[in-house]
NUKEMI-565748 format. One record per residue (C-alpha): residue number from 1; x, y, z; residue in one letter. Coordinates in steps of 0.2 Angstrom, whole numbers, plus 2048, in hexadecimal, padded with zeros to 3 digits. Layout:
<drenfis>
+-----+-----+-----+-----+------+
|  nr |  px |  py |  pz | rest |
+-----+-----+-----+-----+------+
| NUM |   X |   Y |   Z |    A |
...
+-----+-----+-----+-----+------+
</drenfis>
This chain:
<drenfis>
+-----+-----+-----+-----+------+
|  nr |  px |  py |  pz | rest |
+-----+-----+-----+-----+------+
|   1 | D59 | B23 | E36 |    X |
|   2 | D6B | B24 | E2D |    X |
|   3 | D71 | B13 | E2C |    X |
|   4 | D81 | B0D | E32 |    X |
|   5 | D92 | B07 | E2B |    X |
|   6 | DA2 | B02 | E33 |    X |
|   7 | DB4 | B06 | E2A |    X |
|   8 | DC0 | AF2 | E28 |    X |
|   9 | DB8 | B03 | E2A |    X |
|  10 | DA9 | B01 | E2F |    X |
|  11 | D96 | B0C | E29 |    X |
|  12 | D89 | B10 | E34 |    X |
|  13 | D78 | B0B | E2F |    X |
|  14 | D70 | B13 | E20 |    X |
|  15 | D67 | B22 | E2E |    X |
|  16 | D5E | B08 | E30 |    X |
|  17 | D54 | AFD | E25 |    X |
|  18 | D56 | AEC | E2E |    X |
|  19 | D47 | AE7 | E35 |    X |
|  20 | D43 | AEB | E46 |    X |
|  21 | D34 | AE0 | E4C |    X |
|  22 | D2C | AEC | E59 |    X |
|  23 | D29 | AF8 | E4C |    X |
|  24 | D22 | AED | E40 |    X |
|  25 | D10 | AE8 | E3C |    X |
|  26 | D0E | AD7 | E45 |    X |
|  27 | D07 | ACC | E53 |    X |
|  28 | D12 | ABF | E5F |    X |
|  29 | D0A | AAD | E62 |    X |
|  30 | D0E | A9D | E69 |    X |
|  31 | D11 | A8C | E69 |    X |
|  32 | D12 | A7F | E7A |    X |
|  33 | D12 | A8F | E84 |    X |
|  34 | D05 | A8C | E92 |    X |
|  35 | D07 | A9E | E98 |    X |
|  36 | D05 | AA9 | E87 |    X |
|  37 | D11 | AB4 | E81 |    X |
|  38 | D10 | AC8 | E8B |    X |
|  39 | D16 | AD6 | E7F |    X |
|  40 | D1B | AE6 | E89 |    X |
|  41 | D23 | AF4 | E82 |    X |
|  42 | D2B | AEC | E75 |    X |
|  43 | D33 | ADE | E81 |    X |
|  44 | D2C | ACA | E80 |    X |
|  45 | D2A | AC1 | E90 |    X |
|  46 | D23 | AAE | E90 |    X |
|  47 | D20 | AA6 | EA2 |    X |
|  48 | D23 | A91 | E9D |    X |
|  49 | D1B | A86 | EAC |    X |
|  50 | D22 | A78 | EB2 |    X |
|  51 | D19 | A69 | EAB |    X |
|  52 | D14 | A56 | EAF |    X |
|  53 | D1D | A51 | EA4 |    X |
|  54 | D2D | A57 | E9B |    X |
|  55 | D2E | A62 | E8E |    X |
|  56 | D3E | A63 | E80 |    X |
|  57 | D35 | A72 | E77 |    X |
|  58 | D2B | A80 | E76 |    X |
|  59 | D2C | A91 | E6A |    X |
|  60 | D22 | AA3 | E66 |    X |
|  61 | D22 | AAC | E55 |    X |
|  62 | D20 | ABB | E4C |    X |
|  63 | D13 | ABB | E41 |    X |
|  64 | D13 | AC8 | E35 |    X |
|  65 | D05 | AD2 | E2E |    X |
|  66 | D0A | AD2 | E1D |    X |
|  67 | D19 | AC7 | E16 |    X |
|  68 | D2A | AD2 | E17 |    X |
|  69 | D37 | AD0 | E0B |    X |
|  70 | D46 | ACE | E12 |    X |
|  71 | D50 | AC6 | E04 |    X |
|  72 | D5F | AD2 | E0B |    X |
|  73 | D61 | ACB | E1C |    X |
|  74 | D72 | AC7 | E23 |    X |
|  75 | D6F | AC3 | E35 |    X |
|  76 | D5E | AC2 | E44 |    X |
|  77 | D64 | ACA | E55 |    X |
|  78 | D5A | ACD | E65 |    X |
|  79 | D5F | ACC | E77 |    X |
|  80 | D57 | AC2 | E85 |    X |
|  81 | D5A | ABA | E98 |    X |
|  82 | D51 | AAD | EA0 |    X |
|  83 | D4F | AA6 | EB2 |    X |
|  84 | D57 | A95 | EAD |    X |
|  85 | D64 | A92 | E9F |    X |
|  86 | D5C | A8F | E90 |    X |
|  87 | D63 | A8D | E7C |    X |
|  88 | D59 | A96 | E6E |    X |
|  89 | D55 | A92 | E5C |    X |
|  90 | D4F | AA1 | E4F |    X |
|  91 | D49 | A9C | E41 |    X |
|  92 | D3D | AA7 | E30 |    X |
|  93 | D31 | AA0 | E28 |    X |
|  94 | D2B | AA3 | E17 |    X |
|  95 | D18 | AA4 | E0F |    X |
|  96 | D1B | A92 | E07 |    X |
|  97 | D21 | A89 | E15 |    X |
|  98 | D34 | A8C | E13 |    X |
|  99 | D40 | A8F | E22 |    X |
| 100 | D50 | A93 | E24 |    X |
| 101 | D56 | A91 | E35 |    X |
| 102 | D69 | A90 | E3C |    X |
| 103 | D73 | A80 | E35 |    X |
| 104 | D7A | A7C | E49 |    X |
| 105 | D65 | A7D | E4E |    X |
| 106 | D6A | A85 | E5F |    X |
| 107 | D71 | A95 | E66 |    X |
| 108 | D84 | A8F | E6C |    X |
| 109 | D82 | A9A | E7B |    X |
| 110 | D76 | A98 | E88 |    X |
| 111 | D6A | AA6 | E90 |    X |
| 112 | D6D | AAF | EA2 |    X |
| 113 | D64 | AB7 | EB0 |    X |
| 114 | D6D | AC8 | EA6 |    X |
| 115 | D69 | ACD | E95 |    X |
| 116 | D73 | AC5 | E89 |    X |
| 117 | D74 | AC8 | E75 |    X |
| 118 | D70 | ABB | E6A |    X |
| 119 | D73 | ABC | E56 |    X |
| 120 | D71 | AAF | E49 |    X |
| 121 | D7A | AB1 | E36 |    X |
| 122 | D71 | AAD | E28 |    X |
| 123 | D83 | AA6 | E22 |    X |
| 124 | D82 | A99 | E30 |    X |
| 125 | D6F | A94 | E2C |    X |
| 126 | D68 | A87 | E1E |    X |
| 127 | D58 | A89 | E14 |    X |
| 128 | D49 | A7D | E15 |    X |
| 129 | D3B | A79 | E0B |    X |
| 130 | D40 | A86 | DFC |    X |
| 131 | D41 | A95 | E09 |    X |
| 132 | D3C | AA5 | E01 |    X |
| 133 | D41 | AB4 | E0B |    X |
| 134 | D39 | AC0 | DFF |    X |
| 135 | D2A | ABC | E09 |    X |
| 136 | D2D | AB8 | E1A |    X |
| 137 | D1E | AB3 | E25 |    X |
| 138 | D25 | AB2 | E37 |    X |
| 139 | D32 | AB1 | E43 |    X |
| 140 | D33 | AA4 | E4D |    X |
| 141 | D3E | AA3 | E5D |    X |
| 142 | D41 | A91 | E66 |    X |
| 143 | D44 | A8C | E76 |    X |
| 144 | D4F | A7C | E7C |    X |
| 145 | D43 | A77 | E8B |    X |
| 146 | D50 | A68 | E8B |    X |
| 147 | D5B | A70 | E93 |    X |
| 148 | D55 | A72 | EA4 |    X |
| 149 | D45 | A65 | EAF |    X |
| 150 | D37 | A6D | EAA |    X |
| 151 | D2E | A62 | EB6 |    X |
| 152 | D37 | A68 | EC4 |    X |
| 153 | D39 | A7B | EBF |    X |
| 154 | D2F | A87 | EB4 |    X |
| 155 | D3A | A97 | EA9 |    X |
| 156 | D36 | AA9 | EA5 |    X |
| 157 | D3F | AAD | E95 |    X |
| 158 | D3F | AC2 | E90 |    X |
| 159 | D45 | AC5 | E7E |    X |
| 160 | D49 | AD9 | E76 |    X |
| 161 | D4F | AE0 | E69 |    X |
| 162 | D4A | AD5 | E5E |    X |
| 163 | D50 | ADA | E4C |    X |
| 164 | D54 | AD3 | E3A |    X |
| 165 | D62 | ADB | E31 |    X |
| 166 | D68 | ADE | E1F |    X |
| 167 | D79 | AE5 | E18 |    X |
| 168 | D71 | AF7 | E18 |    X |
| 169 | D73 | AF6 | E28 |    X |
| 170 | D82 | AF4 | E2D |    X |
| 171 | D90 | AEF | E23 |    X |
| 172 | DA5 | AF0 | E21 |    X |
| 173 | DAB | AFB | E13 |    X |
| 174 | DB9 | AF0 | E0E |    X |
| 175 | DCA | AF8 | E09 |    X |
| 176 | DCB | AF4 | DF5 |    X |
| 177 | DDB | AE8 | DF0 |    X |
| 178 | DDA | AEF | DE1 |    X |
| 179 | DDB | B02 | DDB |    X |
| 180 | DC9 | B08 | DD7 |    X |
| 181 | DC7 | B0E | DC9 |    X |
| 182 | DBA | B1C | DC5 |    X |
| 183 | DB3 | B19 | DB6 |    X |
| 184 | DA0 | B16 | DB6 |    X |
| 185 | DA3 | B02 | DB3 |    X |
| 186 | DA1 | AF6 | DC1 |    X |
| 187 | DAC | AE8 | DC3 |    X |
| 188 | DB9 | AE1 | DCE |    X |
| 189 | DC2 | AF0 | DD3 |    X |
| 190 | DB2 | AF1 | DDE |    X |
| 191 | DB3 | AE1 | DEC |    X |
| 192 | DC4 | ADA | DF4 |    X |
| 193 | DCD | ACB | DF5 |    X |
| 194 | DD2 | AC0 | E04 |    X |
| 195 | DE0 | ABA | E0A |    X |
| 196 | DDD | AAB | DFE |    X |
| 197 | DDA | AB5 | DEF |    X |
| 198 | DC8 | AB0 | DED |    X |
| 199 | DBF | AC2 | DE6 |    X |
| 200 | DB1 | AC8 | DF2 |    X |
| 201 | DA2 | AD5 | DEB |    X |
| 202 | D9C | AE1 | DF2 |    X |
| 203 | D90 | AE4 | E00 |    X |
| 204 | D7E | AEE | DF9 |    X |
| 205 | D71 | AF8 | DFE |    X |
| 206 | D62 | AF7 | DF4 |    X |
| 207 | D57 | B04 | DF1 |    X |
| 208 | D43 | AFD | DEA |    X |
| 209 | D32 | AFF | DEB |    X |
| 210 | D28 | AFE | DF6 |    X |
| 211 | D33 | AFF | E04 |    X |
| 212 | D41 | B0D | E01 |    X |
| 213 | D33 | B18 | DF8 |    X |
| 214 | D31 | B29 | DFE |    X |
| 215 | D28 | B33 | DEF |    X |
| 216 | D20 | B2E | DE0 |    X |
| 217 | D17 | B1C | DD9 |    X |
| 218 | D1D | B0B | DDE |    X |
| 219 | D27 | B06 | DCE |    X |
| 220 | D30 | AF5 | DCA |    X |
| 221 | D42 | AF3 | DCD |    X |
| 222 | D46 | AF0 | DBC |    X |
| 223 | D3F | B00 | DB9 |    X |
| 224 | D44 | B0A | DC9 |    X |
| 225 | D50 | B05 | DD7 |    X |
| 226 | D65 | B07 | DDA |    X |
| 227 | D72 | AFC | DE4 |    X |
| 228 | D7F | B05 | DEB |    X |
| 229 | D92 | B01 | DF6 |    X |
| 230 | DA0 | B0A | DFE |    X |
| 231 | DB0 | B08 | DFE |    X |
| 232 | DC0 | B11 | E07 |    X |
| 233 | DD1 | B11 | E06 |    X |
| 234 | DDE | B21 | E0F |    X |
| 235 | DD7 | B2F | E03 |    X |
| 236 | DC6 | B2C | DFD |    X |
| 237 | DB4 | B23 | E00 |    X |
| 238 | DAF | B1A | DF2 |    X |
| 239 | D9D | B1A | DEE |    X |
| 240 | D94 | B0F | DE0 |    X |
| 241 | D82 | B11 | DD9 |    X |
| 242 | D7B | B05 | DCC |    X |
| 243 | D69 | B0C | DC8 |    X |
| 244 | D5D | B03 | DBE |    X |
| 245 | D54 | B12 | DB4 |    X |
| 246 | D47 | B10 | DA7 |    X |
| 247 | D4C | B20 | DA1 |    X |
| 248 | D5D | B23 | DA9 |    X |
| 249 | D66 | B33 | DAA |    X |
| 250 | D56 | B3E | DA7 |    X |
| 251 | D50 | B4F | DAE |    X |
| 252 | D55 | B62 | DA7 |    X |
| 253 | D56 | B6B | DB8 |    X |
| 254 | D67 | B71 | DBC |    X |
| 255 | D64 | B79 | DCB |    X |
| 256 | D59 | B6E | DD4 |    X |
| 257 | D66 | B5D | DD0 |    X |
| 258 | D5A | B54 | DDC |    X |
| 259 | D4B | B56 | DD1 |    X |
| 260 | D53 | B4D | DC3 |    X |
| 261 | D5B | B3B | DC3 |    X |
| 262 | D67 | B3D | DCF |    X |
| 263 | D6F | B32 | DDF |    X |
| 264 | D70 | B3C | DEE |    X |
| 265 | D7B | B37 | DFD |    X |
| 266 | D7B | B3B | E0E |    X |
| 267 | D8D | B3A | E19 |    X |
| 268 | D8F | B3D | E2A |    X |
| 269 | DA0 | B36 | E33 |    X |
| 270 | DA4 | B37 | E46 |    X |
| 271 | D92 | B31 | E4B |    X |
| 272 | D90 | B26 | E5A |    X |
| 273 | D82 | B1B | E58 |    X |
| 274 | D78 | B24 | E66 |    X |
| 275 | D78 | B32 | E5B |    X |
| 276 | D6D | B2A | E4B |    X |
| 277 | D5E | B2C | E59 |    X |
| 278 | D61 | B3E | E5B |    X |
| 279 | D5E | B4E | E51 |    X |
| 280 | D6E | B50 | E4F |    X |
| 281 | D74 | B5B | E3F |    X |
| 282 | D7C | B54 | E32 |    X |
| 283 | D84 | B63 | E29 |    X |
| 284 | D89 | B6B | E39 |    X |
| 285 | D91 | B5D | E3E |    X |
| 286 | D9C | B5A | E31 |    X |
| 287 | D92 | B50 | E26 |    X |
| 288 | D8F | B53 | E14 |    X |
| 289 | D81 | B50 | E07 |    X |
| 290 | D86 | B4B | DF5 |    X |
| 291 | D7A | B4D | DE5 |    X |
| 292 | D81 | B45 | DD5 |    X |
| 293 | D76 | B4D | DC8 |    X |
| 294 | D74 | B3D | DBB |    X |
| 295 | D6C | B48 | DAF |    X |
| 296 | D7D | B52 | DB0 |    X |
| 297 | D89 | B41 | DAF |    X |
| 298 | D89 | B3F | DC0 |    X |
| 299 | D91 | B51 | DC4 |    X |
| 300 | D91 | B54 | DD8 |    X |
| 301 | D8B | B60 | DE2 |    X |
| 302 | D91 | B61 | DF1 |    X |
| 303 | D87 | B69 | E02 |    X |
| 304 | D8E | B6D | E12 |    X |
| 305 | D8B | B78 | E23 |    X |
| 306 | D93 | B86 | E19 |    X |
| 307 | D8C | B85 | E08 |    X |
| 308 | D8F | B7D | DF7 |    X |
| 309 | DA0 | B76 | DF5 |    X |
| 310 | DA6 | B7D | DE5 |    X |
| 311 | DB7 | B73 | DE3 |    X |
| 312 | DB2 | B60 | DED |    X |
| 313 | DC0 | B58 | DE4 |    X |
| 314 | DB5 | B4B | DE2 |    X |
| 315 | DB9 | B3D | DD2 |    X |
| 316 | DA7 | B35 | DC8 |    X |
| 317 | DA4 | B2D | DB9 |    X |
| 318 | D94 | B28 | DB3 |    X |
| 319 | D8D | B1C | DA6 |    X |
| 320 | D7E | B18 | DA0 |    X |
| 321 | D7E | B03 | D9E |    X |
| 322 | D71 | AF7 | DA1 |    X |
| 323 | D71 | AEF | DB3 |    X |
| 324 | D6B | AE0 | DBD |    X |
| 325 | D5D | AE1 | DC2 |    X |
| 326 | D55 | ACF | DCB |    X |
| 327 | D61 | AC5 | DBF |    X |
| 328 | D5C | AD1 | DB1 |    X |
| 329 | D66 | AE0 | DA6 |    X |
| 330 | D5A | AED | DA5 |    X |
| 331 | D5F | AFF | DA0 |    X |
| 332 | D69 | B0B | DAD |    X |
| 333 | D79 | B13 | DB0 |    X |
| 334 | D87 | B11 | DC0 |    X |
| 335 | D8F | B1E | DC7 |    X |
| 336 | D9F | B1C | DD1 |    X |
| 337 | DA6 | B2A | DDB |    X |
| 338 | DB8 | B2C | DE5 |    X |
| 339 | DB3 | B39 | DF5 |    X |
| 340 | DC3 | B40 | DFB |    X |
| 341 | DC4 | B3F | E0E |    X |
| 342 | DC9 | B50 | E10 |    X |
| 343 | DB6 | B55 | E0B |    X |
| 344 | DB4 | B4E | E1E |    X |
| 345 | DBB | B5E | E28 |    X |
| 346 | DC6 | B56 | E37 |    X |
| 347 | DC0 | B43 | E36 |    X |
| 348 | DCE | B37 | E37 |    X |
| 349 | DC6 | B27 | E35 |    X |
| 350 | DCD | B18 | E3D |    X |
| 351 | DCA | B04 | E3B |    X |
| 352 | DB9 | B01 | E43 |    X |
| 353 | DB2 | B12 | E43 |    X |
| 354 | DA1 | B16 | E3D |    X |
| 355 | D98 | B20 | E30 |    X |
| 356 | D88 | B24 | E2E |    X |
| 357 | D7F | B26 | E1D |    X |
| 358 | D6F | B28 | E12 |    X |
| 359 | D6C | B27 | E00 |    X |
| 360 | D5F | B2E | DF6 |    X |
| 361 | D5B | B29 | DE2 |    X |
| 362 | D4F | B34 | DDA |    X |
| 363 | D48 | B31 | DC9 |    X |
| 364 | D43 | B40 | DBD |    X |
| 365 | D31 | B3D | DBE |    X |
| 366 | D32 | B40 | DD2 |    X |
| 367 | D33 | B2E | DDC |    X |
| 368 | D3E | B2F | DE7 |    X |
| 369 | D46 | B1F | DF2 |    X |
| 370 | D51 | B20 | E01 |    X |
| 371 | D5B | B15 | E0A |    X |
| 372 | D53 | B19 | E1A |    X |
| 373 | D41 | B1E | E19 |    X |
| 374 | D3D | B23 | E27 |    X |
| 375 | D49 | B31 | E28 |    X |
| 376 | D3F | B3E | E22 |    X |
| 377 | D4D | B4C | E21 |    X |
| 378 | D5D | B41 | E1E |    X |
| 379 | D64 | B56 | E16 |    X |
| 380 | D60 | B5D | E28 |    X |
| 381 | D65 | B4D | E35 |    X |
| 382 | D6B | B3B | E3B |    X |
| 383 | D5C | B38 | E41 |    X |
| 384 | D4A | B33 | E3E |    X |
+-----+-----+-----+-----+------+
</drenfis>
């Protein structure tokens, strides 16, 4: 699926890798819940009896079947409703024993008889026990039994939706302060500044192995992986790639870009969300797919509904330079590109509006890693 982004401006989701805890490989268990916890298409439901005595407590998990790396995550959202009023913890814990749960404990809102949406930021939570979120155990959801008799009343709480979130999901594209300059160098032209002048980085998506792969081996990251960002302004989208490459800029096949190293990009404006579950077209819908052919310093080609847009207008520079890479310079290159806004027929973006996008990084030897792996045909559609 593309997934999303939202233009300060807004992206839709790179069409999203978040985590969605239905579809992942897992089992749901519990703790002082007399009545075990019921899974039924996708939707928890735990019955808590009333009890002798009172009970402050109680809480189920998600336990995964592998650890999950989610060293990414911004933010754990689900919805849920219960009989009786009720205040919720979410907490992950990691292989070691580390936890990070929310610095305030408890959800500031209460649940209802109606759904509600519950979402906790990894900005308002504090790390325990030297909490590693590269490998993530389980999910653990709490529930404040204080705040109702459970003597005298029992509770059936219903939780959905259920999902983990990282900044390929959904992001803003910030409006740079600066003018950004295009020439294959990343530094503060890329970010903005506040109102208090304090310098904010970029947002990324990161592209590895194992879990953007597509095609070809499982490599390291120092050997094989990108980050990319957006950036907008009245004429153009600004797009950044910094690739680590072993060997960067390879491949001799001009007319097959994709073949060599190259950073392919998938745009599609005017979506509704709805639509990244259809099969909706992306070229004849006014998207646009974008190869820069790093083997050609970063030279577009530019695909639409009606051909191969021989005049894109489109500004790139790229340079090959060495790149972080977990803390480390390893050799690569970065590619920054200006899209004009006019390559867009008819869209008129507006603050808040959505775009959706896919990125693919090939490398020369034919592994491929895309932003969205599960969307098989990202050229042909928004959808899965």
């Amino acid at each position: 699926m593309y997934k999303r982004v939202v233009l300060l401006f807004s992206f839709l989701s790179a069409w999203a890798y978040g985590l969605d805890v239905a579809e992942s490989s897992g089992r749901w268990s519990g703790k002082n819940i007399e009545q075990p916890v019921k899974m039924d298409s996708f939707q928890i439901r735990f019955v808590q009896p009333r009890t002798e005595e009172k009970k402050k407590f109680a809480d189920f998990r998600y336990v995964f079947q592998k650890a999950v790396d989610l060293s990414d995550f911004t933010t754990i959202s689900f919805e849920a409703k219960s009989t009786i009023p009720v205040k919720l913890q979410v907490a992950l814990h990691s292989k070691d024993g580390g936890v990070i749960l929310p610095k305030s404990q408890w959800s500031v809102a209460k649940t209802g008889t109606s759904w509600k949406k519950f979402e906790f930021r990894r900005e308002d939570s504090a790390e325990r026990k030297n909490f590693d979120s590269s490998k993530v155990s389980f999910i653990r959801i709490g529930v404040a039994l204080w705040c109702y008799d459970t003597v005298k009343n029992d509770c059936e709480l219903e939780i959905r939706n259920l999902r983990i979130s990282t900044p390929a999901d959904e992001f803003l594209i910030p409006k740079p302060t600066a003018q950004t300059v295009i020439d294959g160098v990343f530094r503060k032209d890329w970010g903005y500044e506040n109102n208090l002048y304090f310098w904010t980085p970029p947002v990324m998506t990161t592209l590895s192995a194992p879990q953007n792969l597509v095609k070809g081996k499982v490599k390291a990251k120092k050997d094989f992986s990108g980050r990319f960002s957006f950036m907008y302004d009245e004429n153009n989208l600004y797009f950044l790639g910094l690739v680590a490459d072993s060997s960067p800029c390879s491949g001799t096949n001009p007319t097959e870009p994709w073949c060599n190293d190259s950073i392919e990009l998938f745009l599609a404006p005017k979506l509704r969300i709805s639509d990244l579950k259809s099969r909706k077209s992306l070229k004849k819908n006014g998207g646009i797919q974008i190869i820069f052919d790093c083997s050609n310093g970063g030279k577009p080609v530019v695909l639409r509904d009606s051909g191969v847009c021989d005049d894109s207008g489109i500004r790139y520079a790229l340079k090959k330079t060495s790149v972080d890479a977990d803390g480390k310079p390893v050799p690569g290159y970065v590619l920054e590109a200006a899209v004009p806004r006019a390559l867009f027929q008819s869209w008129k973006p507006k603050r808040g509006e959505f775009i959706a996008y896919c990125i693919n990084l090939n490398n020369e030897d034919g592994t491929s890693l895309r932003s969205s792996p599960s969307a098989d045909q990202p050229h042909a559609s928004v959808a899965d």
